[in-house]
C-alpha positions as CSV (number, residue, x, y, z in Angstrom):
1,X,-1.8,86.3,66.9
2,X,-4.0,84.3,65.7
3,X,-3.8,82.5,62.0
4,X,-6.8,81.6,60.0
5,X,-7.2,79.5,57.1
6,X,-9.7,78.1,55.0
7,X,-8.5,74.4,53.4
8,X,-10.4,74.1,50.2
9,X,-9.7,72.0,47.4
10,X,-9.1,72.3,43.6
11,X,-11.0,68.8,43.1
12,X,-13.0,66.0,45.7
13,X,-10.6,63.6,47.4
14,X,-7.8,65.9,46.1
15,X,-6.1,65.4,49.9
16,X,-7.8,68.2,51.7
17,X,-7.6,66.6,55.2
18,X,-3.6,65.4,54.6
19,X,-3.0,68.8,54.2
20,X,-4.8,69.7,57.1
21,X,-3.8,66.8,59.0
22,X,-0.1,67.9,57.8
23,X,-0.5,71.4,59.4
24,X,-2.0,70.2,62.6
25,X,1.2,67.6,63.3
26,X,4.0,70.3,62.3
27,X,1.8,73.0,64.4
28,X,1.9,70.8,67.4
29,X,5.3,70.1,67.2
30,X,6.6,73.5,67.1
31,X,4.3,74.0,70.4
32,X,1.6,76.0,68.7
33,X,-2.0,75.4,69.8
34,X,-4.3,74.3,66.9
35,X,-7.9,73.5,66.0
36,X,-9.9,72.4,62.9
37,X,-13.7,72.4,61.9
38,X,-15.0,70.7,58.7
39,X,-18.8,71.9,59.3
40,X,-20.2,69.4,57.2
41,X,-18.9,65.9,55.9
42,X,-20.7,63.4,53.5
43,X,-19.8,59.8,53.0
44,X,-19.9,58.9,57.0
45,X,-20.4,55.1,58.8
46,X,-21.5,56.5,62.2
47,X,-20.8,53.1,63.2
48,X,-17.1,52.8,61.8
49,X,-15.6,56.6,61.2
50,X,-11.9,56.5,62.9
51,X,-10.7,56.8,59.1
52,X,-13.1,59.4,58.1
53,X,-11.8,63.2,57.2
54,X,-13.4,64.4,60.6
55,X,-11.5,61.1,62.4
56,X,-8.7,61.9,61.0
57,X,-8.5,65.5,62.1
58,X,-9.0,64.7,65.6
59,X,-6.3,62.2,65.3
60,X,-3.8,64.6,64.3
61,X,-4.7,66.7,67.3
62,X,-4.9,64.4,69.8
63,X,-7.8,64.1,71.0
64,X,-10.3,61.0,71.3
65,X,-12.7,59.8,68.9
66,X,-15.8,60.2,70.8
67,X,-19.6,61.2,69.7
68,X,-19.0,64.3,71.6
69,X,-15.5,65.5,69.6
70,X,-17.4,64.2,66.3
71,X,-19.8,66.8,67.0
72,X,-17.5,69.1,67.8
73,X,-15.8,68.5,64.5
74,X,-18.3,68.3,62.3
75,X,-22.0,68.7,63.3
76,X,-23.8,67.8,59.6
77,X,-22.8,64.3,59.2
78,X,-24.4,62.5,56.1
79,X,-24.3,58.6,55.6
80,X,-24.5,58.5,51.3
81,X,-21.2,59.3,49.3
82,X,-22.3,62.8,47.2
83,X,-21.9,66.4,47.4
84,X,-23.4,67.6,51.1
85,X,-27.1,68.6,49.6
86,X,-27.5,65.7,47.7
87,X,-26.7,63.5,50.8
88,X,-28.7,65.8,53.3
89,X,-31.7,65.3,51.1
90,X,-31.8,61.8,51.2
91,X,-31.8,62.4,54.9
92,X,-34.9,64.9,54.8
93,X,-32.7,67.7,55.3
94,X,-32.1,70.9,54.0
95,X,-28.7,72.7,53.9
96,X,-28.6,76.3,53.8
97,X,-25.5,78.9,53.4
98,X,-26.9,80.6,56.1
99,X,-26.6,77.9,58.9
100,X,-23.3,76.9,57.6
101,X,-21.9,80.8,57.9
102,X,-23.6,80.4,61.8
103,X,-21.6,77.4,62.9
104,X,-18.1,78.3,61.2
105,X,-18.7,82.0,62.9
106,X,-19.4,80.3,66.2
107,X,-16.4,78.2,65.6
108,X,-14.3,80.8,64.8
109,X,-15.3,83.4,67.5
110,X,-14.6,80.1,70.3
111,X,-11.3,79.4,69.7
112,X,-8.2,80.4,71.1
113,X,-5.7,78.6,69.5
114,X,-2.7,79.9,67.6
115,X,-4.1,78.2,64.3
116,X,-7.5,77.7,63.5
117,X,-8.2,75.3,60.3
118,X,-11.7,75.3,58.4
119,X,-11.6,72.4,56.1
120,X,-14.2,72.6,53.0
121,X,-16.1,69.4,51.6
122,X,-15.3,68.8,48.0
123,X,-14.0,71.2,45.4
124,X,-14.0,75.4,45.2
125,X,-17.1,75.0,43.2
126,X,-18.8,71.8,44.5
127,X,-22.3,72.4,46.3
128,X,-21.8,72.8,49.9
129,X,-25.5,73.5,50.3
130,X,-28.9,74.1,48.6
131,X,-28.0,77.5,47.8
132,X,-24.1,77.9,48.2
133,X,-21.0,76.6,46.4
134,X,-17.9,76.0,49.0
135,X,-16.6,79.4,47.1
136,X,-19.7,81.0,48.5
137,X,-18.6,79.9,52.1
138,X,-15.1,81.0,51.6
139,X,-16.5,83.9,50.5
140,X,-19.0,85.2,53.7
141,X,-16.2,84.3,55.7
142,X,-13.4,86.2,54.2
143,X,-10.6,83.9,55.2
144,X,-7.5,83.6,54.0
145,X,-7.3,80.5,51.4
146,X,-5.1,77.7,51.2
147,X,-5.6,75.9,48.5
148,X,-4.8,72.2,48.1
149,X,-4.6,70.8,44.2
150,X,-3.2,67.2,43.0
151,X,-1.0,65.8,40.4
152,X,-3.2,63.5,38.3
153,X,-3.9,63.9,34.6
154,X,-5.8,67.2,34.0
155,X,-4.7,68.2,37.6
156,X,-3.1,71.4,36.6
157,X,-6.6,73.0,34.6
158,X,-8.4,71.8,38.0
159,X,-5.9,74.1,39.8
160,X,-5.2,76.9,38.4
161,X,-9.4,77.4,37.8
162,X,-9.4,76.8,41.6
163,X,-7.2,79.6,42.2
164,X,-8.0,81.9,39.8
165,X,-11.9,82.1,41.0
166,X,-10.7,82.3,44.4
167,X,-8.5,85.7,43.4
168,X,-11.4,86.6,41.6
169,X,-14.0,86.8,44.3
170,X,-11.1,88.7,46.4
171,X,-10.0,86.3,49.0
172,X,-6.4,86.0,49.9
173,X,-4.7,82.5,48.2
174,X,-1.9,82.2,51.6
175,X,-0.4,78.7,49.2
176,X,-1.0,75.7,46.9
177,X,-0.2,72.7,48.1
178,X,0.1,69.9,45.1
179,X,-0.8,66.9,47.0
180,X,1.2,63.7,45.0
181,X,-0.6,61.6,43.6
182,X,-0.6,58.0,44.5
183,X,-1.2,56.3,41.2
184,X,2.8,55.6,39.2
185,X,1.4,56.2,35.9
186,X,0.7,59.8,37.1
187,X,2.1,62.7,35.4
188,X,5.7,63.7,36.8
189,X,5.0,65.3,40.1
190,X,8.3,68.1,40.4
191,X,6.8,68.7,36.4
192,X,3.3,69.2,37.4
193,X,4.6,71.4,40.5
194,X,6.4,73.6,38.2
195,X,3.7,74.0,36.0
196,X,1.6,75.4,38.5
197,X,4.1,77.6,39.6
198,X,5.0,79.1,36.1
199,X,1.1,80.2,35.5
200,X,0.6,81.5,39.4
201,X,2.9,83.8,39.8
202,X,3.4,85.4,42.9
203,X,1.8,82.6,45.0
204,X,3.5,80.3,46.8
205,X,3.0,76.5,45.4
206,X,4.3,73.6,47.9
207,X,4.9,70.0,47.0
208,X,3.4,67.8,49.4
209,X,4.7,64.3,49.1
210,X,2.4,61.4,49.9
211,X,5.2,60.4,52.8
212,X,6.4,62.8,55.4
213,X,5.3,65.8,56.5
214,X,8.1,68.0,56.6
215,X,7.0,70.3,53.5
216,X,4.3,71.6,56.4
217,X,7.1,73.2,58.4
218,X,7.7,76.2,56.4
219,X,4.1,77.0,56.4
220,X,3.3,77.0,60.4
């Protein structure tokens, strides 16, 4: 059977494609068949984009960095840094839910993999397009969520918000993964961990150290 998720994240640059990335590497390993989509990704050097989220995914699953598996990956590409309308603008575009509903559908209804990863661009709330947060994406495609939160400073409010307007637009919240924090004046990450956990009772919360990979394990 086939397993669905949508990665979204509590905050931007929270470590939504580590997790992912994470996923794909312990999926492979137990011999499960994987694939990922991040539909639209902002911030992109088409001339140097190995390290970018959408390079990194097709890292993790093996496959070669090629125009052809960029498009694959992630069809709206934007060159400027900010949220996916405000660099499609600059670029005389305009991104609508709609379209972004169409190529995650046609994504979805062409694979065949034993996991199938949507990634999100930015926060639950951030604009994903003119007239759409990522939440309203989540949303029209009903899939389960797994959420993905940090441990910085203020990183607790920034998750639990995430997952409570999640719950609250009925989707299914599958695990948080707190994604460590690289700065050493951070708060204490197993703290911070079970923080979240004390206020989301019921869900699953997962530490994800920024070395190793072997808290994805239990999730494939």
């Amino acid at each position: 059977m086939m397993t669905r998720w949508f990665i979204a994240g509590a905050h931007t640059d929270v470590g939504k494609t580590f997790v992912a990335c994470g996923l794909i590497t312990a999926a492979r390993a137990k011999g499960r068949s994987v694939e990922a989509f991040k539909p639209a990704v902002s911030g992109l050097d088409p001339e140097d984009w190995a390290d970018s989220d959408p390079g990194r995914l097709l890292a993790a699953l093996g496959r070669p960095l090629s125009p052809e598996t960029l498009q694959a990956m992630s069809p709206l590409r934007f060159k400027a840094a900010l949220s996916p309308p405000m660099a499609a603008r600059r670029e005389g575009q305009d991104l609508r839910l709609e379209a972004m509903v169409d190529l995650c559908a046609a994504a979805l209804s062409e694979a065949t993999a034993d996991l199938m990863l949507i990634e999100g661009a930015g926060g639950v709330m951030s604009p994903l397009c003119e007239d759409a947060t990522n939440l309203d994406l989540m949303a029209s495609l009903g899939l389960p969520v797994l959420l993905v939160g940090g441990s910085y400073l203020g990183s607790i409010s920034h998750t639990l918000t995430a997952a409570s307007v999640i719950q609250a637009r009925g989707l299914e919240l599958v695990a948080v993964v707190l994604s460590q924090d690289a700065d050493p004046a951070a708060p204490d990450f197993a703290e911070t961990l079970a923080d979240v956990a004390h206020f989301l009772p019921g869900v699953r919360v997962i530490p994800a150290p920024r070395h190793g990979q072997a808290w994805a394990e239990p999730l494939i």
